[in-house]
N, C-alpha and C positions, 0 to 999 in steps of 0.2 A: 451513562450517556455523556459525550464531550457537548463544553458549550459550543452553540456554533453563534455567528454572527457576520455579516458582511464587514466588521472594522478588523476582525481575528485574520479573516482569509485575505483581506489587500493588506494586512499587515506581515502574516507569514510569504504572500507572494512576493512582496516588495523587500523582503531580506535575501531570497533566494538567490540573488545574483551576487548579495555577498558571502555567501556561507561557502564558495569554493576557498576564499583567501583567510576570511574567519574564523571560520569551524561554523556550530549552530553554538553561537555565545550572545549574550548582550550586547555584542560591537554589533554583530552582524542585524541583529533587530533594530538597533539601534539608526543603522544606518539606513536598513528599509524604511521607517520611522521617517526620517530626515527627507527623502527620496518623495516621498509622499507629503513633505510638509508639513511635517505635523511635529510634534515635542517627544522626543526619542525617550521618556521618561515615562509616557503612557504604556508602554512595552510592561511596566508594575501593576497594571490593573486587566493590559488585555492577557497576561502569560503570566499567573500569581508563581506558579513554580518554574517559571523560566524558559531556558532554551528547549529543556525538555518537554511541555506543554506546547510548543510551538509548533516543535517533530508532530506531536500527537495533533494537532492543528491542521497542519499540513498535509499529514497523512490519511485524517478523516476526507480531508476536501479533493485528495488526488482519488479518495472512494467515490465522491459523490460524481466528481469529472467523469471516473470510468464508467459508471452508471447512465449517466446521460449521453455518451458518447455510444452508449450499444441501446438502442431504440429496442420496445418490447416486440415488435413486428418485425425487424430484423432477427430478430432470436428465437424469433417461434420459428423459422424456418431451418433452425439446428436442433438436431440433438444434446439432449444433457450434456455430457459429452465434451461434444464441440463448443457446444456456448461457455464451458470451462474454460476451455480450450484458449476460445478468443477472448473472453472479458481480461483470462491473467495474461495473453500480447498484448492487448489493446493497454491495460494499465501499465506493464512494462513500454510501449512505444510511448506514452504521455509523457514516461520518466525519465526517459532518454535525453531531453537538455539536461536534465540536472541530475548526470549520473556522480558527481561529484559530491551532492549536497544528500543524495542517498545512500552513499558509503560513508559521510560522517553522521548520517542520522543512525546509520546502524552501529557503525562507533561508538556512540553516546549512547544508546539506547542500550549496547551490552555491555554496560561497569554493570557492575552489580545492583547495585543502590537504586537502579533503573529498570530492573528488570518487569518491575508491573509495568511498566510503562511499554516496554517490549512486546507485554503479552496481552494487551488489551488493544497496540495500534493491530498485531498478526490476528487477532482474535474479530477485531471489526473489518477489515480485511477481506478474512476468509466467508465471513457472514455476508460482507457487500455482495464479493463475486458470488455466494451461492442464492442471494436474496436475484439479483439481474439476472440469474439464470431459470428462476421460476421457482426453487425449493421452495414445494409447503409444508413438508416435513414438518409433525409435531411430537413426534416420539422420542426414543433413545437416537435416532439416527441421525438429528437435526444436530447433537455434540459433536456424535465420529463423525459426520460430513466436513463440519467445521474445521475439526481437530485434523484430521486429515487433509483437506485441502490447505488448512495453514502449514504442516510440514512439507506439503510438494511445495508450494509459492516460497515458502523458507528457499529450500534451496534452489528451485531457479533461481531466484532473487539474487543469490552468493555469485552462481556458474553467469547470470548477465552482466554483474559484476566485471567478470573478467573474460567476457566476449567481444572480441574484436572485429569477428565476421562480416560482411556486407549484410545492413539489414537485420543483425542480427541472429543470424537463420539458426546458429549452432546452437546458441539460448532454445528457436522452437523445437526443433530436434530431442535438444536434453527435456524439454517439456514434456515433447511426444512418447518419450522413454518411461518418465514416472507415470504420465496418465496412463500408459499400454499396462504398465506393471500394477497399475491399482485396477486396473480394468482383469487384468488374470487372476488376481486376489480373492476380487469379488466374485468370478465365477469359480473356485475354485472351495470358495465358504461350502460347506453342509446346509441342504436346505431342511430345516426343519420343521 
């Protein structure tokens, strides 16, 4: 479980504007830090492993955003489904200003040396979106749910990346494409 704290999340929010000219480095916390008035040097007790901690910071709290941003009574009026469907737009539209500061989070996050770091922010992720969508799954199915929803969100995540479209539409599309093909799969399983 990542630590959470209201001093972590105004401190990763408050770097976010510099991490397009920074990277996600010590300058760039550094400078959130400053921005917020506070001693750019606390960045050592709130991120003990750094930039990388930060990513994982920030990418816990854009889970909790997208969670509060899809109300439980708007969602029960979707299917499974659909409520996929729109928690991974909904979290994709939140990230939209700082499409810049999540191609250097994924930067950093795939050196090697980082790669737990990789698989525990796609890992908490995949559990947020399928936790807002209702799963109470407590079987073998609660992993592959997971496991699978984090390699579809994987690659939308690359293909929004490099979407240009009005609104993004080509991103839902490409979405629409892996949900239909995990949707033929599954009917397509042996029922035993």
């Amino acid at each position: 479980m990542i630590e959470r704290s209201e001093d972590r999340d105004q401190a990763v929010q408050a770097a976010l504007p510099h991490v397009p000219a920074l990277g996600w480095t010590r300058a760039a916390l550094g400078a959130g830090l400053r921005d917020l008035g506070r001693d750019p040097l606390e960045q050592d007790w709130l991120f003990p492993r750094g930039p990388v901690e930060a990513i994982e910071c920030w990418l816990d709290l854009a889970d909790r955003q997208m969670e509060e941003a899809a109300p439980p009574e708007a969602m029960a009026a979707l299917k499974i489904p659909r409520r996929i469907r729109h928690l991974l737009l909904l979290r994709l539209q939140q990230a939209r200003p700082h499409r810049d500061a999540v191609r250097r989070a994924l930067a950093l996050q795939a050196l090697p040396w980082n790669l737990g770091s990789a698989m525990r922010t796609a890992a908490r992720t995949a559990d947020a979106v399928w936790a807002a969508a209702g799963d109470t799954s407590a079987d073998f199915s609660w992993y592959t749910r997971r496991a699978t929803l984090a390699g579809i969100y994987g690659a939308t995540l690359a293909f929004w990346l490099q979407d240009e479209s009005e609104e993004q539409a080509e991103t839902a599309a490409f979405l629409d494409r892996r949900l239909e093909g995990l949707a033929r799969l599954q009917r397509a399983k042996p029922r035993g």
